[in-house]
C-alpha positions as MATLAB code, in Angstrom:
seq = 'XXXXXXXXXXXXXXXXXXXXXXXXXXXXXXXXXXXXXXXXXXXXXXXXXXXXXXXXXXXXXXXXXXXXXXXXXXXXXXXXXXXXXXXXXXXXXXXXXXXXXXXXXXXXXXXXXXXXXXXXXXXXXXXXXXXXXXXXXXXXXXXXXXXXXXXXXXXXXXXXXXXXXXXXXXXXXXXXXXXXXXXXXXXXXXXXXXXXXXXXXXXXXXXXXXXXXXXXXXXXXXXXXXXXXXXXXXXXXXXXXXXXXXXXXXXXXXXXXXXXXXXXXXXXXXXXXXXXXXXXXXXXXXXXXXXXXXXXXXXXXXXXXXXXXXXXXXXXXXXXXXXXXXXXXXXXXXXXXXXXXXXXXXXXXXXXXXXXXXXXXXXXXXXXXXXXXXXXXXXXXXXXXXXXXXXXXXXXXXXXXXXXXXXXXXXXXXXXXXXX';
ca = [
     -11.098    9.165    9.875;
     -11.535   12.773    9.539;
      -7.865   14.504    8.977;
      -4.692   12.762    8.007;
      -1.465   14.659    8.790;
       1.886   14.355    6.895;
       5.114   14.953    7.813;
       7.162   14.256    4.653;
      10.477   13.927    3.743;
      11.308   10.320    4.913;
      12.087    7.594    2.439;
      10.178    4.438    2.445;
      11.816    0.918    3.447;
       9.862   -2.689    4.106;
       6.847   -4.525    3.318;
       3.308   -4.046    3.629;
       0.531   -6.849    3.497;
      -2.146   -6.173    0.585;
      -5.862   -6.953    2.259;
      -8.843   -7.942    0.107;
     -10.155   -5.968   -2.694;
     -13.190   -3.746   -1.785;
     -14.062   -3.567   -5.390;
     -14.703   -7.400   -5.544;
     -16.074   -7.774   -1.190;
     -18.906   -5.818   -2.384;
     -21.052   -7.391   -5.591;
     -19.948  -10.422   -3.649;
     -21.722   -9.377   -0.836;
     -24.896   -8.857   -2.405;
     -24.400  -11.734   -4.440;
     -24.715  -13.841   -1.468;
     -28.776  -12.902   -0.980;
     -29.182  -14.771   -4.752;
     -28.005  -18.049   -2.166;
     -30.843  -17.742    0.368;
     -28.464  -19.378    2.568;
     -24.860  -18.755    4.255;
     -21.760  -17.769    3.147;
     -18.451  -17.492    4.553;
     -15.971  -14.727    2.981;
     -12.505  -14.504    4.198;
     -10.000  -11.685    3.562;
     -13.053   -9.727    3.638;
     -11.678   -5.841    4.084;
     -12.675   -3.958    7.174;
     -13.175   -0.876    5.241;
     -15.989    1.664    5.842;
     -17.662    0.473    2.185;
     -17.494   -3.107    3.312;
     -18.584   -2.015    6.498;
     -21.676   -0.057    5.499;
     -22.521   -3.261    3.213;
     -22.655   -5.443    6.182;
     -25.110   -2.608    7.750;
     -27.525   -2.712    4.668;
     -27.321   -6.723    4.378;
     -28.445   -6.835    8.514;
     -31.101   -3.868    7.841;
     -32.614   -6.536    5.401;
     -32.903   -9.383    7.559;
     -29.358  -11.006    7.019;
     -27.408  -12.392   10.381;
     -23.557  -11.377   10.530;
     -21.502  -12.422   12.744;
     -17.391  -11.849   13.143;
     -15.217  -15.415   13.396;
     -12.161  -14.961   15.771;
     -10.096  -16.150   12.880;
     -10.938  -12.867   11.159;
     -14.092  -14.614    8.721;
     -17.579  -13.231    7.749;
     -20.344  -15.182    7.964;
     -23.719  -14.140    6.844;
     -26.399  -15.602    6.670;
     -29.035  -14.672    3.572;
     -31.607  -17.017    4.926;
     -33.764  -14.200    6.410;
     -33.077  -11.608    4.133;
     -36.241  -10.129    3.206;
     -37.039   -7.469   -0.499;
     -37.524   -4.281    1.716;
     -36.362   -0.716    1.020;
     -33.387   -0.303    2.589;
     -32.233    2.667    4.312;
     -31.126    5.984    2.631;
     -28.455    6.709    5.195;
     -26.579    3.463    4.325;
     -27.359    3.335    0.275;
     -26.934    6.703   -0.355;
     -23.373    6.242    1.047;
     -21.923    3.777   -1.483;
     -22.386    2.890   -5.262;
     -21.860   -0.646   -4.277;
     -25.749   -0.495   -3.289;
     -26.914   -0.689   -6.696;
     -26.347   -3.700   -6.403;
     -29.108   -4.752   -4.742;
     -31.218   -4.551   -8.152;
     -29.934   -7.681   -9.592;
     -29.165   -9.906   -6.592;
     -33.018   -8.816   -4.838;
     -34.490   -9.021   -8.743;
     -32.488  -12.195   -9.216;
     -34.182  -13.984   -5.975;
     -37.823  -12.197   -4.828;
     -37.886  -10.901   -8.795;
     -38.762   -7.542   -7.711;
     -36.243   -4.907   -6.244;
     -36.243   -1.330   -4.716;
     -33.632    1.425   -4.373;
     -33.518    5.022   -2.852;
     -30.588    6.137   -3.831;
     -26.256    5.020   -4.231;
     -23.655    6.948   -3.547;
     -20.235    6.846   -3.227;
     -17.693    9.233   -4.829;
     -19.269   12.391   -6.296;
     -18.137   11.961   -9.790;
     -20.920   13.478  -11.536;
     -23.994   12.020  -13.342;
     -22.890    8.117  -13.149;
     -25.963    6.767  -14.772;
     -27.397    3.127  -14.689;
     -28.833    3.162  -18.112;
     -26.944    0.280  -18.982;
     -28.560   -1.497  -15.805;
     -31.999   -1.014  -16.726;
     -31.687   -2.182  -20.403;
     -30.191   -4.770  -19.529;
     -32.654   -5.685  -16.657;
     -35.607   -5.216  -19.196;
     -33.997   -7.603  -21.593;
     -34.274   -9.590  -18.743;
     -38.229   -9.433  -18.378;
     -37.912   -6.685  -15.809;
     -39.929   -3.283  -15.685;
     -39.000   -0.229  -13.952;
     -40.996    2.012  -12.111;
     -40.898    4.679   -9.438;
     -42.426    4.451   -5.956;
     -42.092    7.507   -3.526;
     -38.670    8.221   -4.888;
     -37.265    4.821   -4.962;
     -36.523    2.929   -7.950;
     -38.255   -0.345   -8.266;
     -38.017   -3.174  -10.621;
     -40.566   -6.156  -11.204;
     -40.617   -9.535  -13.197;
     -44.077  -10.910  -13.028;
     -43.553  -13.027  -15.724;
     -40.657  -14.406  -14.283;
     -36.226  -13.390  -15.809;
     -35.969  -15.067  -18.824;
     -32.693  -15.169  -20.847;
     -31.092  -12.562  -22.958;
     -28.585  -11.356  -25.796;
     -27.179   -8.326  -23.864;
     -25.104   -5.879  -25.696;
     -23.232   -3.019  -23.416;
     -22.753    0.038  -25.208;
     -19.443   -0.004  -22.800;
     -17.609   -2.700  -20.941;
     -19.476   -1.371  -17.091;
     -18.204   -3.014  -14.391;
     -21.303   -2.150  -12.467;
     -23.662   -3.210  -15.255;
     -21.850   -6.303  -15.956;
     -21.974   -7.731  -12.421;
     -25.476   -6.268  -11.556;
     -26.657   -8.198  -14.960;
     -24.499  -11.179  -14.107;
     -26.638  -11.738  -10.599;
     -30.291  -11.457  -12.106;
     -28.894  -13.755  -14.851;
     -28.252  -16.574  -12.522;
     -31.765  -16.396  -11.619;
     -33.169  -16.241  -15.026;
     -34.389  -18.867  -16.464;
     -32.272  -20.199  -20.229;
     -29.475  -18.955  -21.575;
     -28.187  -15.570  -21.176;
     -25.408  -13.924  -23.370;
     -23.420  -10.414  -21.729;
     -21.597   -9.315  -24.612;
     -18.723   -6.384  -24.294;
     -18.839   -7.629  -20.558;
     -15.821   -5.863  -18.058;
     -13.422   -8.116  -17.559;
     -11.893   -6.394  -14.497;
     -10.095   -9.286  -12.118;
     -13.261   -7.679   -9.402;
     -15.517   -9.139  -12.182;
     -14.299  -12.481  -12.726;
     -14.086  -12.839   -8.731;
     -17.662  -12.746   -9.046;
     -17.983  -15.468  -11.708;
     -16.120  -17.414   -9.759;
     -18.123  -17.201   -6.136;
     -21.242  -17.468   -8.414;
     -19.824  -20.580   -9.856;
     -18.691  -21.957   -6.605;
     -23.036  -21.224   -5.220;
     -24.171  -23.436   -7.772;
     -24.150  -21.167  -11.157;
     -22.687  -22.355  -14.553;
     -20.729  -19.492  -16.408;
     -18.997  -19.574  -19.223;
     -16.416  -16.725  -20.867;
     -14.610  -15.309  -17.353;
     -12.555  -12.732  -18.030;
     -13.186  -12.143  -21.712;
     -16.099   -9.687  -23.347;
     -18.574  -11.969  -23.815;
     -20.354  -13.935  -20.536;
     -22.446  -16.486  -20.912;
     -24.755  -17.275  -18.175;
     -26.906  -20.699  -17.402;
     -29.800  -19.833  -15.454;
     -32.157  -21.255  -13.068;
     -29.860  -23.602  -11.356;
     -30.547  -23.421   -7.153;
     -27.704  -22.108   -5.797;
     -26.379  -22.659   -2.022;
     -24.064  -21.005    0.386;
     -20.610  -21.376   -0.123;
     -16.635  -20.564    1.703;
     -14.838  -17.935   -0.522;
     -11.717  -15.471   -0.466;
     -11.877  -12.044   -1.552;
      -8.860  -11.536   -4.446;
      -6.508   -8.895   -2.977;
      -6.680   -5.329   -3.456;
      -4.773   -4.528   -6.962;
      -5.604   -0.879   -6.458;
      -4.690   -0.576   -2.853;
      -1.160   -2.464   -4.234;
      -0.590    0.213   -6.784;
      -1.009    2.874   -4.531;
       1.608    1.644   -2.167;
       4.460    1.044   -5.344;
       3.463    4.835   -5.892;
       4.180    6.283   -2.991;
       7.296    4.261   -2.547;
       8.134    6.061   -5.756;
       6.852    9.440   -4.178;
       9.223    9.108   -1.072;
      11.736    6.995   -2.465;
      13.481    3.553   -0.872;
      12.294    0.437   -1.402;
       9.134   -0.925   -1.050;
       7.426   -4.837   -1.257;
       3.903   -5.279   -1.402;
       2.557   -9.508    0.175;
      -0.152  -10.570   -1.290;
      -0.743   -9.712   -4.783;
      -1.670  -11.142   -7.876;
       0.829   -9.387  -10.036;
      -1.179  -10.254  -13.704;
      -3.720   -8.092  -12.197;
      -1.273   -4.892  -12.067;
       0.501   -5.162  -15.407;
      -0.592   -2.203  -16.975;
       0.340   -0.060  -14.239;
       3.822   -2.298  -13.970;
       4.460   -1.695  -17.371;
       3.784    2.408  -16.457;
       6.473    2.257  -13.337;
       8.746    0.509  -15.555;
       8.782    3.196  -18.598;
       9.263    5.804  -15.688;
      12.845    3.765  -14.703;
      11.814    1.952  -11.578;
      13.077   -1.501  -10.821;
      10.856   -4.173  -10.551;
      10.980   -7.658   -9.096;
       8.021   -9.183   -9.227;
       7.194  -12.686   -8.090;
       4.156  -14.982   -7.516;
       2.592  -13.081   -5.325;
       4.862   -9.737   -4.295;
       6.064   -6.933   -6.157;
       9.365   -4.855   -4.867;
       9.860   -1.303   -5.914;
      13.005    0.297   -5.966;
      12.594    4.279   -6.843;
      15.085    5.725   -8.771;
      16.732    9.236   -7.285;
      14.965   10.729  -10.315;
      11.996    8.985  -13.002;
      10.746   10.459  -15.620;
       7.176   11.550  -15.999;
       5.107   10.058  -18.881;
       2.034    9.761  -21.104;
      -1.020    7.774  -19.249;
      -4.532    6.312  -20.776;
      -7.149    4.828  -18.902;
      -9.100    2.177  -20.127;
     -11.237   -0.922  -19.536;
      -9.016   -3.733  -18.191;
      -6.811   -4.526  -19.037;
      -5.818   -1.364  -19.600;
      -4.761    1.249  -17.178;
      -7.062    1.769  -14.374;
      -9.245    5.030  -13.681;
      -8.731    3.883   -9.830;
      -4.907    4.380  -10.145;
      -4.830    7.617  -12.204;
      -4.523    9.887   -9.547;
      -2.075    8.351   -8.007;
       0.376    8.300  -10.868;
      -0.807   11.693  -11.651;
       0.839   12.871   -7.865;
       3.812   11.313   -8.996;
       4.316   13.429  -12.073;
       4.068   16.698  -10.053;
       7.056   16.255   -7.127;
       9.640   18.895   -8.765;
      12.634   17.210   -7.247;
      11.809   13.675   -8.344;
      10.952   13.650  -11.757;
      11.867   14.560  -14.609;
       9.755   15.790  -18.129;
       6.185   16.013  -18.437;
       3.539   13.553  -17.419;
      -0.367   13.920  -19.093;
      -3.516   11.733  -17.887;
      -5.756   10.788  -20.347;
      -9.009    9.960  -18.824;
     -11.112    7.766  -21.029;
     -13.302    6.453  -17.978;
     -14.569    9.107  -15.583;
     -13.295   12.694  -16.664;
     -14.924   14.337  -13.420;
     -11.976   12.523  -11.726;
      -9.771   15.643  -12.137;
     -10.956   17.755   -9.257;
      -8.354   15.999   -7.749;
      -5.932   18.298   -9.121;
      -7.250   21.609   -7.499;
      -6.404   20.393   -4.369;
      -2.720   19.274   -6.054;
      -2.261   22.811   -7.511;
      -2.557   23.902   -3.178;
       0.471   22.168   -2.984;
       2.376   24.125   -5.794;
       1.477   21.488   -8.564;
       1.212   22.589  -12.372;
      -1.542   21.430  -14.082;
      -3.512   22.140  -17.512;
      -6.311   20.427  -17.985;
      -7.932   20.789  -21.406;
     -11.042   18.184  -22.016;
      -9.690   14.353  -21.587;
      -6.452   15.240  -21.004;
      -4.389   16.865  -17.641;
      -0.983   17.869  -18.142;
       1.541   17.758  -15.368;
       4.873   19.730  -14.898;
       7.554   18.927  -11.994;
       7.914   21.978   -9.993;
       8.693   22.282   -6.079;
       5.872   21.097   -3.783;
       5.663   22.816   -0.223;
       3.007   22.062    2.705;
      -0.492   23.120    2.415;
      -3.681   22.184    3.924;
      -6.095   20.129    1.423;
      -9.106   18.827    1.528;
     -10.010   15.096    0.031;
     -12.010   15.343   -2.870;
     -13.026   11.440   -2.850;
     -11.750    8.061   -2.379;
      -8.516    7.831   -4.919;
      -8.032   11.792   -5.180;
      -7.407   11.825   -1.507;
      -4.993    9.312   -1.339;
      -3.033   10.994   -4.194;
      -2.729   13.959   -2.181;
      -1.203   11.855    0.538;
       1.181   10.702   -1.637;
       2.232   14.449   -2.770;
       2.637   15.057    0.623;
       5.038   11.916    1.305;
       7.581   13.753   -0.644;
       7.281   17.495    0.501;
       9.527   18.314    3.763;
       6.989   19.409    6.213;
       3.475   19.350    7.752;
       0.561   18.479    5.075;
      -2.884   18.262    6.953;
      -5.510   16.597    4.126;
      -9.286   17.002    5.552;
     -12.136   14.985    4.743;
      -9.753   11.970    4.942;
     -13.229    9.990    5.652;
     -12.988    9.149    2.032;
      -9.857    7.085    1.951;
     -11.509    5.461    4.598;
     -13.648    3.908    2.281;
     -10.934    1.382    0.656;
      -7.902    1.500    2.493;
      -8.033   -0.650    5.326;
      -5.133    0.105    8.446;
      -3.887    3.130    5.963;
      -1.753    5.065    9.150;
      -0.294    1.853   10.541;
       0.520    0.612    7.028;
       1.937    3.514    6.073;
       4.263    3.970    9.454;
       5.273    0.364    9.156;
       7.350    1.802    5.683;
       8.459    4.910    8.003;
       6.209    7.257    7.018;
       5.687   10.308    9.149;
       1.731    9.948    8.731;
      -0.880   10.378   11.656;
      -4.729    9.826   11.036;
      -7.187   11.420   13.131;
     -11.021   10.825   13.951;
];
């Protein structure tokens, strides 16, 4: 995917199917090597982050192989505590993962490098305390960063200095390994993080405290291979209600676990959409005009960082809303680049430390350029609502979580072509 033209205008009418969420496939994924044996993961998103996963998993010895039926299996049997390659690692964050699920089973782990969206400096700090709680010590080798237990993972109190979803899961892994009792406290409680409590559960592990702050992990139990489901995509959800809101019409989004969106439900809501949400759908119907309001990310379950952008877009489109909208970002403040490629539509925007500001005015065609993964699919969702041609390059990055984005998209009636 390397350009993604829009031709907006056109309201939005139907239903989309939600796929699995790429936040949860992934420290799933690597989970799977603590098993030593195979797995089977269903609803599994064909996105290029998944994707590249799969490529580092086989690169360390794992087998993969595509069911007709649309399942995953891989087997971990093989896997073997190489370094893996910097093309694929240095393409995802998800790769840091490898530190507590290769720790967790060979007790000794290496890493070039994780990438991902270029937010800045996105330490591990809390990663590496937490591993040396664990018994684990760091070192460098030739670049890489390696980790060793020769005295085996023995249990911990862990105390986060901030709810990491990252750190949590990563600590979660080498935990199962360890052996006694191991306490996470001020643990993420993201639904992504109890998904992986609950395939670790289902391989054997005993857990305790899913989807609160505090985790308690009982290590040293073998675990096996197991079937599992990947949740479905809460982000990828959101970001279809918003540009139904963008475009207008009315939108329903299959496959959902509404709980897992009510902050941002709560947000479409005070901005006067109408909402019917049942057990596993949500339908959208935009109002000719909503109002623009006041936005603050947080840990779940508060608003998430992932959706920010997208509500942000929404706040701009002169002709469909009304007031002025501000983003305060209490997660990843580098997010706002976003917004320079906004302003090339004709957005207004002020941003002054943790907080943007955004004032309706009239948006008109331009030619953008993705900054990352959720900024890029804001910009699409600017562009749903401005008469004309937008061409957004760089579209490589929405590739990296939305999963059959231009057929999706034309199935509402969307005027959207994706190229490369």
């Amino acid at each position: 995917m390397n350009k993604i033209v829009v031709n907006g205008g056109k309201k939005l009418y139907g239903e989309v199917e939600i796929g699995g969420s790429k936040n949860a496939a992934l420290p799933m994924l690597f989970a799977g090597i603590l098993t030593g044996e195979a797995c089977v993961f269903s609803h599994l998103p064909r996105v290029s982050d998944v994707l590249l996963t799969l490529e580092i998993l086989r690169s360390l010895g794992a087998r993969i192989r595509f069911a007709p039926g649309g399942d995953v299996l891989v087997d971990y049997s093989l896997v073997r505590p190489a370094l893996p390659s910097l093309v694929h690692t240095g393409a995802i964050r998800g790769s840091v993962y490898l530190l507590g699920a290769m720790l967790g089973r060979f007790g000794r782990a290496k890493l070039g490098g994780a990438g991902g969206c270029d937010f800045g400096s996105r330490p591990i700090d809390q990663h590496l305390m937490g591993f040396e709680g664990l018994g684990a010590i760091e070192y460098a080798e030739n670049g890489a960063l390696c980790l060793t237990a020769p005295r085996g993972l023995c249990g911990a109190n862990i105390s986060l200095k901030m709810p990491s979803v990252g750190a949590t899961a990563n600590l979660l892994m080498a935990a199962t390994a360890a052996s006694g009792k191991t306490v996470i406290r001020n643990a993420a409680a993201e639904p992504h993080v109890v998904a992986l409590c609950e395939f670790l559960t289902a391989c054997g592990a005993r857990i305790e405290g899913q989807g609160s702050d505090t985790l308690t992990v009982f290590g040293g139990r073998p675990l096996h291979g197991c079937r599992c489901t990947v949740i479905p995509d809460m982000i990828e959800a959101g970001t279809y209600l918003c540009a139904a809101m963008a475009a207008g019409g009315r939108v329903t989004v299959r496959n959902v676990v509404p709980s897992h969106l009510g902050a941002a439900l709560d947000v479409f809501r005070d901005m006067g959409a109408s909402l019917t949400v049942g057990k596993t759908y949500i339908t959208i119907k935009a109002p000719a005009r909503y109002r623009a309001v006041d936005v603050t990310t947080g840990p779940y379950p508060a608003f998430p960082t992932d959706l920010h952008p997208q509500f942000a877009a929404l706040f701009t489109i002169g002709h469909r809303t009304t007031g002025t909208g501000r983003v305060f970002e209490r997660v990843w403040q580098e997010r706002f680049r976003y917004t320079e490629e906004l302003s090339r539509l004709g957005a207004h925007v002020k941003i002054k430390g943790e907080c943007a500001t955004f004032s309706p005015c009239p948006l008109h065609p331009a030619t953008l350029r993705s900054p990352d993964l959720r900024g890029g699919v804001a910009l699409v969702i600017a562009a749903l609502s401005v008469v004309g041609r937008t061409e957004i390059t760089n579209a490589a990055t929405v590739g990296r979580g939305y999963e059959h984005f231009e057929s999706k998209l034309r199935g509402l009636g969307a005027d959207v072509r994706v190229f490369g």
